[in-house]
C-alpha positions as CSV (number, residue, x, y, z in Angstrom):
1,X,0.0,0.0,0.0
2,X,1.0,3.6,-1.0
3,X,2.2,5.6,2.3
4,X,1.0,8.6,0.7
5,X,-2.5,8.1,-1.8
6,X,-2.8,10.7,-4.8
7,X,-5.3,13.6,-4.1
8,X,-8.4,12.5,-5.8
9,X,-8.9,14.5,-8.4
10,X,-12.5,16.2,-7.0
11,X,-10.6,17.0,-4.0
12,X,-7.6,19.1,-5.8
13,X,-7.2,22.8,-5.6
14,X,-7.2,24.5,-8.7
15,X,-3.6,24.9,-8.9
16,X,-3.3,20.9,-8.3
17,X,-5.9,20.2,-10.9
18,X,-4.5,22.6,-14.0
19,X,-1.0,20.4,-13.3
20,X,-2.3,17.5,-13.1
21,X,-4.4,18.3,-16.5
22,X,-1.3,19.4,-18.2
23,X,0.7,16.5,-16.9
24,X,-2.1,13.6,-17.9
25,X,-2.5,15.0,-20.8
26,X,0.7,13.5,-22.3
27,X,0.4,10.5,-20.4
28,X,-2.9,9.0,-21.3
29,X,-5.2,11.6,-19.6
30,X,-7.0,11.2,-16.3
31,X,-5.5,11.6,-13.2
32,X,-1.5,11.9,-12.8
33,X,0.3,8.9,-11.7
34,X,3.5,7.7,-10.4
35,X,5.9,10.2,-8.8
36,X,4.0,13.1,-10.6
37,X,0.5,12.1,-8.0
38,X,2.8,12.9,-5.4
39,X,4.3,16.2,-6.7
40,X,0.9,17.7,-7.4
41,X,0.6,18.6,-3.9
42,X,3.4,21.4,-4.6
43,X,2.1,22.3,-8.3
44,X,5.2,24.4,-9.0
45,X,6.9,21.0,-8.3
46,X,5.2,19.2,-10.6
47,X,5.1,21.7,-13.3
48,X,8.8,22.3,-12.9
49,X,9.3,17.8,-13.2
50,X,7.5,17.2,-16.1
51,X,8.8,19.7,-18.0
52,X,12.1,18.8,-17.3
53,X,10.9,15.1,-17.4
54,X,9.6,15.9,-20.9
55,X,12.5,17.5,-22.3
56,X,14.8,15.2,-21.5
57,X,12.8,12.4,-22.7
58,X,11.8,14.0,-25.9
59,X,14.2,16.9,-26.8
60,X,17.7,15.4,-26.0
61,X,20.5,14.1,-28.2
62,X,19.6,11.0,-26.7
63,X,17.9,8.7,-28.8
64,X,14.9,7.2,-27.4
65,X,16.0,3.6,-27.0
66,X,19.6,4.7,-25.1
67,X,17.2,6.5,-22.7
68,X,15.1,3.5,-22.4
69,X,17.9,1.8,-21.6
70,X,19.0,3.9,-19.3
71,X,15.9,4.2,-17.4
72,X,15.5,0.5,-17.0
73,X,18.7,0.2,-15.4
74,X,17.8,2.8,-12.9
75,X,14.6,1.4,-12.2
76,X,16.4,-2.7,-11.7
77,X,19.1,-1.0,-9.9
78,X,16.4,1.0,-7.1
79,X,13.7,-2.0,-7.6
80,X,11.7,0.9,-8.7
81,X,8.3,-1.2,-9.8
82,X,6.5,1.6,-10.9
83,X,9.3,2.9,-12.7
84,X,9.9,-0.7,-14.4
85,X,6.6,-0.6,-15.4
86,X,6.2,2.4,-17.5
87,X,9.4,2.2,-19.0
88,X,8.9,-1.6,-20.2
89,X,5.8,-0.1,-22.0
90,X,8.1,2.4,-23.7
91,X,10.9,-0.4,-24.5
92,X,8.1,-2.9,-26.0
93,X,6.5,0.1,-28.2
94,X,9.9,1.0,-29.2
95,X,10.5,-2.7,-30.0
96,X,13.7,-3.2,-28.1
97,X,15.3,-6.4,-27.3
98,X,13.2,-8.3,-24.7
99,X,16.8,-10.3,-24.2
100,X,18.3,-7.3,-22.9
101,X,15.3,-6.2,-20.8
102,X,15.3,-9.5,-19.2
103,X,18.9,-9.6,-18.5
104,X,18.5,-6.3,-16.6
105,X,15.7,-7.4,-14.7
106,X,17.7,-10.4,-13.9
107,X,20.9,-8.0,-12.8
108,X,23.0,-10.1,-15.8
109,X,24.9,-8.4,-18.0
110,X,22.9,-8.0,-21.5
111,X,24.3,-8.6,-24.7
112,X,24.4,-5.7,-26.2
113,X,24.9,-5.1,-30.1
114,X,25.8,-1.5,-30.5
115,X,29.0,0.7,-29.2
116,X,26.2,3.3,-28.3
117,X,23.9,0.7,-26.5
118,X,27.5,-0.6,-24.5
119,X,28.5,3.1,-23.4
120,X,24.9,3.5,-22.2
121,X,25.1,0.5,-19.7
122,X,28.4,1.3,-18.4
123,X,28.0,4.8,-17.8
124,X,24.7,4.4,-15.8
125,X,25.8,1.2,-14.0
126,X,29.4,2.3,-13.1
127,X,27.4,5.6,-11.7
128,X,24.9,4.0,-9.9
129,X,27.6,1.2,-8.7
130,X,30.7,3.3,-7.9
131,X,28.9,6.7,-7.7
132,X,31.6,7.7,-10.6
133,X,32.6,7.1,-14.5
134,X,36.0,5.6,-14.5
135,X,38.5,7.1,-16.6
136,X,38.5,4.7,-19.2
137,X,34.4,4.2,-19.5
138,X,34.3,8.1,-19.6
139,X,36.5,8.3,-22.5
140,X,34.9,5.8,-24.7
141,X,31.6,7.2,-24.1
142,X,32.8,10.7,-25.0
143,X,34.4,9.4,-28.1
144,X,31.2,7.3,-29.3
145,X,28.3,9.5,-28.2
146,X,29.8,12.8,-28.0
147,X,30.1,15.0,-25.0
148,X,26.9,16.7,-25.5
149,X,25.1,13.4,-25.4
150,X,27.2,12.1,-22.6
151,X,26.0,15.4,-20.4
152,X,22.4,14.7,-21.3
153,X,23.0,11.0,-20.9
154,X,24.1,11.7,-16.9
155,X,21.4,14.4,-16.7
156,X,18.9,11.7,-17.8
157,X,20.0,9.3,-15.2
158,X,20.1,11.4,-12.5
159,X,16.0,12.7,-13.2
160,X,15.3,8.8,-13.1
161,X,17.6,8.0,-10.0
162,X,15.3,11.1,-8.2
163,X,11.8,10.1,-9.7
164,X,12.8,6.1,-8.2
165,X,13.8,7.6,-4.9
166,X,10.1,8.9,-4.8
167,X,8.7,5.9,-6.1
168,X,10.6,3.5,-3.4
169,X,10.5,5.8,-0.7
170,X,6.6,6.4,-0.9
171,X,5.9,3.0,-2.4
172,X,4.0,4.1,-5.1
173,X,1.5,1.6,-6.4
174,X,1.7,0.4,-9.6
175,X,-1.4,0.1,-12.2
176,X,-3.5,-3.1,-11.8
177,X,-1.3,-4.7,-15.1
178,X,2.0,-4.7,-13.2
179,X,2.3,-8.3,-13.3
180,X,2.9,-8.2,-17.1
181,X,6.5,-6.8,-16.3
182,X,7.5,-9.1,-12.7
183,X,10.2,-7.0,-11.1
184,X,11.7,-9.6,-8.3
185,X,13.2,-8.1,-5.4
């Protein structure tokens, strides 16, 4: 059970309500869910994270599928359910490798096919692992996506590694399909 419920949505202030509008609306409609059900109860908060949520999602130099990949690796490496969830909808619409999917949420090491998809996983494990980039992992990534897309790549894991922190700490529930994507413990 959820330690904090989302505000139902007759019960939201005005404020609450034209976030939450603006936030559903690019996620399906309806009420807001996930971390974003939480935020609403500082609109300015919520505002502020999906925008930045949104442009980093859909504005970087990343390519969809590395921040997929990314964000799955986030979401094994907190057992973030919710997280897991969403973003295996995204990785099955994108038609990623269910291989690789399964591998993370088996904590193995997938086999990747691409330099790009390789720099991806190291980056975000060693960060989330070691807290740093090594030397050598930092250098390859530079040289095969480019610094730009390197910062964005870091920036990208870091929004996911806060928006599972929220997800864990609160225990946000998962919608009533969650046992399509199993996340073990």
């Amino acid at each position: 059970m959820a330690r904090i419920e989302p505000i139902p949505l007759d019960l939201m202030t005005e404020e609450q309500r034209r976030a939450n509008d603006e936030i559903a609306s690019t996620r399906g409609g309806g009420a807001a869910k996930g971390p974003f059900a939480l935020w609403l109860r500082t609109p300015e908060l919520a505002d502020k994270a999906n925008a930045f949520g949104s442009y980093l999602r859909r504005n970087s130099n990343v390519p969809q599928n590395l921040v997929e990949l990314a964000v799955l690796i986030v979401a094994r490496h907190y057992t973030a359910q919710y997280e897991w969830h969403a973003h295996m909808n995204s990785w099955r619409k994108l038609g990623l490798d269910e291989e690789v999917a399964n591998a993370i949420r088996d904590r193995k090491i997938p086999k990747l096919k691409t330099d790009e998809d390789i720099n991806v996983f190291q980056v975000t494990t060693e960060l989330l692992e070691n807290r740093n980039v090594s030397d050598g992992t930092y250098e390859s990534a530079r040289e095969i996506l480019g610094e730009q897309t390197l910062l964005e790549l870091v920036t990208i894991i870091g929004f996911y590694v806060m928006v599972a922190l929220v997800l864990v700490t609160f225990e946000v529930e998962i919608p009533g399909d969650h046992e399509k994507y199993p996340l073990p413990e």
